[in-house]
C-alpha positions as CSV (number, residue, x, y, z in Angstrom):
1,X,-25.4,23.4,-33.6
2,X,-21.9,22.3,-34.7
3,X,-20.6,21.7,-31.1
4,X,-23.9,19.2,-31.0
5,X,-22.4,17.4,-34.0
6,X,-19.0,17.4,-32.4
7,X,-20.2,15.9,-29.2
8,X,-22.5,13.2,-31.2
9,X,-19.0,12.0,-33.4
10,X,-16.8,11.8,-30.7
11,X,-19.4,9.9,-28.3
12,X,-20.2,7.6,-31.1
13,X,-15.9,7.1,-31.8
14,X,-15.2,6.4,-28.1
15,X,-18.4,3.7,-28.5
16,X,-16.8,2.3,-31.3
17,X,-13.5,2.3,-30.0
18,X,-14.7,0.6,-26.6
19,X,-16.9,-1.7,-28.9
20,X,-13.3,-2.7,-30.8
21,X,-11.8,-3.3,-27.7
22,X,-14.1,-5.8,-26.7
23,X,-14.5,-7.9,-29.3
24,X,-10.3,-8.1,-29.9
25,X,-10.4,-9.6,-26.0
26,X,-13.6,-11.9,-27.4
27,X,-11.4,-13.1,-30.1
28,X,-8.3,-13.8,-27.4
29,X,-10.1,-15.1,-25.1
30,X,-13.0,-17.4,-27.1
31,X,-10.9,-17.7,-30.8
32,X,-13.1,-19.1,-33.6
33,X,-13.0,-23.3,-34.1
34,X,-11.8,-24.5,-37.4
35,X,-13.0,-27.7,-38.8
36,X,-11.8,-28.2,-42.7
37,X,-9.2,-31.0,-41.8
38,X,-7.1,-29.8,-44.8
39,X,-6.3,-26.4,-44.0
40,X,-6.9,-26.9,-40.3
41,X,-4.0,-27.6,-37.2
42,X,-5.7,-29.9,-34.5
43,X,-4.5,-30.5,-31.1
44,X,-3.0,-33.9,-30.7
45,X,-4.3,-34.7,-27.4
46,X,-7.3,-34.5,-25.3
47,X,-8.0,-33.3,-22.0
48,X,-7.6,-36.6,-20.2
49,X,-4.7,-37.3,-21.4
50,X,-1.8,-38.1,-18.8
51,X,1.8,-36.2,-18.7
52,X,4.8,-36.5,-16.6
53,X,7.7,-34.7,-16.1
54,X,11.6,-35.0,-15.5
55,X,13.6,-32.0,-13.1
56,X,17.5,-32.0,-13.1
57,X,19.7,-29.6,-11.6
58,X,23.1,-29.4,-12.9
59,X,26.0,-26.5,-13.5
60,X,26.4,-25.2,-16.0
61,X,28.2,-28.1,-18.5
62,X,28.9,-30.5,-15.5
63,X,26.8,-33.3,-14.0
64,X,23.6,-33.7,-12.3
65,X,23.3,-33.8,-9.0
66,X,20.1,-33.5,-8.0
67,X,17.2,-35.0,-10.2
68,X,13.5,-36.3,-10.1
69,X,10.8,-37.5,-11.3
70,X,6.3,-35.2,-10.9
71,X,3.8,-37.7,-11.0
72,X,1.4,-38.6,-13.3
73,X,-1.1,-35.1,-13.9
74,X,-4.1,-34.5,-16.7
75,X,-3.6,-31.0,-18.4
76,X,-7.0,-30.3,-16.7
77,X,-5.6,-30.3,-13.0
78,X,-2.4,-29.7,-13.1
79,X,0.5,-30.7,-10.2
80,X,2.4,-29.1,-7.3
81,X,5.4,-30.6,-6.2
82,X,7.9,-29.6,-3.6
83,X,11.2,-30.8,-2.7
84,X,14.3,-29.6,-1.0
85,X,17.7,-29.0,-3.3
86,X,21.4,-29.4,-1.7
87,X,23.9,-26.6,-3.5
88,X,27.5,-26.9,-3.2
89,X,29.8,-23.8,-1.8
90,X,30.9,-23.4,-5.4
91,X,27.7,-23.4,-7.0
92,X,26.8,-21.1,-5.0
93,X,29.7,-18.8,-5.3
94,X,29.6,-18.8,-9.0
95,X,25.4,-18.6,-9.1
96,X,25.6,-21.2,-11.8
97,X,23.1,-23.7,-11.4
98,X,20.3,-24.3,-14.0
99,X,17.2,-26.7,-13.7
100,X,16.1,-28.8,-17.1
101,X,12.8,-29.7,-17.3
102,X,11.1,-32.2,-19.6
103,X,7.7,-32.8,-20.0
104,X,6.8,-36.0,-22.0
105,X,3.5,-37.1,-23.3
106,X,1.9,-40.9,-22.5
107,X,4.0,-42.1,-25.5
108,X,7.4,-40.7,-24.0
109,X,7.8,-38.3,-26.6
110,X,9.6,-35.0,-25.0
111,X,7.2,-32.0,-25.3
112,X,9.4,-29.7,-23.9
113,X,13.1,-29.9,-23.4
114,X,14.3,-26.6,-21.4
115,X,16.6,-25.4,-19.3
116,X,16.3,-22.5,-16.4
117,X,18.7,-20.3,-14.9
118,X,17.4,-21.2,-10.4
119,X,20.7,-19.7,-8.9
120,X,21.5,-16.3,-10.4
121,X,22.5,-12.3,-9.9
122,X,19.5,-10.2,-9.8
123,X,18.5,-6.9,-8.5
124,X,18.0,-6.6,-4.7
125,X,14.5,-6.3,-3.9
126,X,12.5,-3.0,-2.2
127,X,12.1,-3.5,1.4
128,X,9.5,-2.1,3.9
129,X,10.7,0.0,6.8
130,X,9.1,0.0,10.0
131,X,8.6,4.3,10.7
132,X,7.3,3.9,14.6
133,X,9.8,1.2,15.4
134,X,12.5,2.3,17.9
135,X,15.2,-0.3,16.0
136,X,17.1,0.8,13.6
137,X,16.4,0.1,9.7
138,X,19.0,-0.6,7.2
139,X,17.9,2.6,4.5
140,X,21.1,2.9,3.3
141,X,21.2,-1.0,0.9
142,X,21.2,-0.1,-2.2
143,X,18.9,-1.5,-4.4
144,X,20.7,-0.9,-7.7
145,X,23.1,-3.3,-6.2
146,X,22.9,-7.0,-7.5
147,X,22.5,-9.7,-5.0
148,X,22.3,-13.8,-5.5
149,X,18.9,-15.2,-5.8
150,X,17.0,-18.4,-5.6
151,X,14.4,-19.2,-7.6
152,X,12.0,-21.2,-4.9
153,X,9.1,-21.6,-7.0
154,X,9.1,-22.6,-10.9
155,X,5.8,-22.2,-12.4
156,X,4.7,-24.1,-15.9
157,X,1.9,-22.8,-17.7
158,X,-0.5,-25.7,-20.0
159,X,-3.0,-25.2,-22.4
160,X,-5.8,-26.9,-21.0
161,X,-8.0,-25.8,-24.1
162,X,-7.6,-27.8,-27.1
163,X,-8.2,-25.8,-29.4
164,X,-8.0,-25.9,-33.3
165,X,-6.6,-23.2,-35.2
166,X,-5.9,-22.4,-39.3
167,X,-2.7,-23.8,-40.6
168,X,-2.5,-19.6,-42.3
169,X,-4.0,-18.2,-38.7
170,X,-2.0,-19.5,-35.5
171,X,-1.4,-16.3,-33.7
172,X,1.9,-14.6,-33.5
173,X,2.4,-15.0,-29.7
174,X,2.3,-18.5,-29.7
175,X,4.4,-19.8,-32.7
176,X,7.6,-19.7,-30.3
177,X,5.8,-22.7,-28.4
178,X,3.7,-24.0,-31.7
179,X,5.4,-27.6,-33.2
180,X,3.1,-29.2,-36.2
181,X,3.4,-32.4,-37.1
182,X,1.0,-34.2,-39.8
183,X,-0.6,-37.4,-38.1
184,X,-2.4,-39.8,-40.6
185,X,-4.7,-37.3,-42.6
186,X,-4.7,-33.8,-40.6
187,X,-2.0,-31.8,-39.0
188,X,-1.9,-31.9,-35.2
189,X,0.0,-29.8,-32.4
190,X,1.1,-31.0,-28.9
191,X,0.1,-29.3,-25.4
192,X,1.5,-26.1,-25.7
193,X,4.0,-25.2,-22.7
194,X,5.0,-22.0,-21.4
195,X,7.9,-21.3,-19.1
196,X,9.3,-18.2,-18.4
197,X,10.9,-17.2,-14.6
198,X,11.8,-14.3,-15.5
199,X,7.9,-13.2,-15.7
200,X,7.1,-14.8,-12.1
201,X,6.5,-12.6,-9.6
202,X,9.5,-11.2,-7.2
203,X,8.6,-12.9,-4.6
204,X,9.5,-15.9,-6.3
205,X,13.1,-15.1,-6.3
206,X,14.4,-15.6,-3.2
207,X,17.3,-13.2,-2.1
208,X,19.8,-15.3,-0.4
209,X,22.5,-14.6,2.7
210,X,26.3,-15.1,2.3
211,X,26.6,-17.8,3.6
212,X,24.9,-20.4,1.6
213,X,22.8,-22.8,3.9
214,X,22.4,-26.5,3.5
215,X,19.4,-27.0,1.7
216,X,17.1,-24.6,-0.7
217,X,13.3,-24.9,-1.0
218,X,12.0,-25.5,-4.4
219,X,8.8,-26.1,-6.1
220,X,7.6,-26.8,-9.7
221,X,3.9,-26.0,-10.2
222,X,2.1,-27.3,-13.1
223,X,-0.6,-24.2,-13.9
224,X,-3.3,-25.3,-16.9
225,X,-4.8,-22.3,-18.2
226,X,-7.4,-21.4,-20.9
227,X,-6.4,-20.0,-24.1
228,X,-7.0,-16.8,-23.5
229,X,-5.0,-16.6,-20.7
230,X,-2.3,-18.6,-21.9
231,X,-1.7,-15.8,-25.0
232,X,-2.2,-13.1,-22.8
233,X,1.0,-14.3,-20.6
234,X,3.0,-14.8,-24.1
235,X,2.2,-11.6,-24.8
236,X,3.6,-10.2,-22.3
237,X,6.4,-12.2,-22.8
238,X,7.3,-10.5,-25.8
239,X,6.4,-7.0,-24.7
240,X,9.0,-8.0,-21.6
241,X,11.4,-8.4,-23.9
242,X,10.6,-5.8,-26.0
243,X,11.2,-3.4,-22.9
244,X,14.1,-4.4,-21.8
245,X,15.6,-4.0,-24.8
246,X,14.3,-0.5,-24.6
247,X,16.3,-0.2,-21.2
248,X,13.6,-0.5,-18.8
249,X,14.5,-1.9,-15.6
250,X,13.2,-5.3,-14.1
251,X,11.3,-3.5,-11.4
252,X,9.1,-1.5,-13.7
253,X,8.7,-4.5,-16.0
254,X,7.1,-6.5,-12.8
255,X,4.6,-4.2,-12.2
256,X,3.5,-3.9,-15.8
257,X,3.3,-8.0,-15.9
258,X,1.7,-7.9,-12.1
259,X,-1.0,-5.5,-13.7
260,X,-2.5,-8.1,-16.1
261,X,-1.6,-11.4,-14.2
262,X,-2.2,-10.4,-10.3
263,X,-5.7,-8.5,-11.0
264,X,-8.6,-10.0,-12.7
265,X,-9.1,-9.7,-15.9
266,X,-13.0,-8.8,-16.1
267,X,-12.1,-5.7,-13.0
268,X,-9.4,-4.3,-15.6
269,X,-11.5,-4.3,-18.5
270,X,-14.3,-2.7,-16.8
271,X,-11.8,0.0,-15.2
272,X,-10.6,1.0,-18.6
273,X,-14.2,1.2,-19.8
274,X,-15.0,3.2,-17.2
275,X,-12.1,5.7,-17.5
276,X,-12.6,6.2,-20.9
277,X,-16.4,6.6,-20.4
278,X,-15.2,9.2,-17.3
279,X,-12.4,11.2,-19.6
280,X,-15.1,11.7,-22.6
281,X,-18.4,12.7,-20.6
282,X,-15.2,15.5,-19.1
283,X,-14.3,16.6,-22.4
284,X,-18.0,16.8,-24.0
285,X,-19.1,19.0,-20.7
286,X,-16.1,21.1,-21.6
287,X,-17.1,21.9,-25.2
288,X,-20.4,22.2,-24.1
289,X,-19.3,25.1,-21.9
């Protein structure tokens, strides 16, 4: 009888808990609109609205030499652009070379103003070994070693959902990239822009030979998302950080951030529902025994 009542309270937590679960990635994902104009932050655009961007690439205090100009884009579609960069011997020696990026709305005003490390020291990369090949592999690099590294691909993450929020209510993740300004007789917000490399995948960083070679591939990718996604990634932004000041390496850090950015979303919430679901039906047929 009192196993019965022990099985029926922890089936009914784990429901509850699964049930919590669920509505905190409802709430992320589809956040509640606001509508009183005096205790209410709007957005400060619309969908349809047109943005451009400026890329530089300069070292680090010295000039530009190497600068242009994306296209016109809508926060709805987003751009690609790709173009080839030129990188002196000495830049390249001293893996000092840093991208600024502005993004500025119709009006000209500068949304974002940033700059990003392209030419750096990073860890070396794992490598796959061929085990029937005759050939020889290298297995003796070591991968603790640093080694210079391109970054080939810059990506640029836009909120493509405008979405109003409580002037006492904007969430904690995205305050870093939040800017209110008051606009007649409400307070508005601009698109909000996230950037981050050091949350791209590896294969974005490109590990480069000794000898530099003439010209290095790059490409800046314009990436609207919804809201949801777009906290989820500055989540794990801070939990990045958070980690590494914890002393976890890079490499473990990628696969925690490929976990909730490479697989879909809806498969990993129903694999933890399932697992939990698995794990308590194995515990109840235990105490049932």
């Amino acid at each position: 009888m009192f196993g019965k009542v022990i099985e029926r309270v922890l089936f009914g937590a784990v429901i509850a808990y699964i049930a919590f679960n669920i509505w905190t990635f409802y709430e992320v994902f589809s956040p509640a609109e606001c509508s009183d104009t005096k205790s209410c932050v709007f957005p400060g655009w619309s969908t349809s609205d047109k943005i451009t961007a400026r890329v530089s690439f300069s070292e680090a205090g010295g000039p530009v030499f190497r600068s242009f100009e994306v296209p016109e884009f809508d926060l709805q579609t987003g751009i690609k652009w790709v173009t080839n960069v030129k990188v002196s011997k000495k830049n390249f020696k001293d893996t000092d070379v840093i991208c600024n990026i502005k993004v500025l709305m119709p009006s000209k005003v500068v949304i974002l103003n940033k700059d990003v490390h392209v030419l750096t020291q990073r860890q070396r990369n794992s490598q796959a070994y061929n085990l029937l090949s005759s050939q020889k592999n290298d297995a003796h690099q070591n991968l603790h070693e640093s080694a210079i590294h391109w970054l080939s691909e810059l990506q640029v993450f836009l909120l493509k959902s405008p979405v109003s929020f409580p002037l006492n209510g904007i969430p904690r993740e995205i305050l870093p990239h939040f800017r209110v300004t008051y606009d007649r007789s409400s307070f508005v917000y601009p698109p909000l822009i996230h950037v981050n490399p050091q949350l791209q995948p590896a294969s974005d960083w490109v590990e480069l030979p000794d000898i530099p070679p003439g010209e290095l591939n790059f490409t800046v990718q314009f990436m609207p998302l919804s809201i949801g996604k777009f906290r989820l990634r500055c989540m794990l932004e801070q939990t990045a950080e958070y980690l590494k000041n914890m002393g976890i390496k890079d490499k473990d850090v990628e696969d925690i951030r490929g976990i909730f950015t490479d697989t879909n979303l809806y498969l990993l919430l129903a694999t933890v529902v399932v697992s939990i679901l698995h794990v308590t039906v194995f515990r109840l047929s235990c105490l049932q025994k």
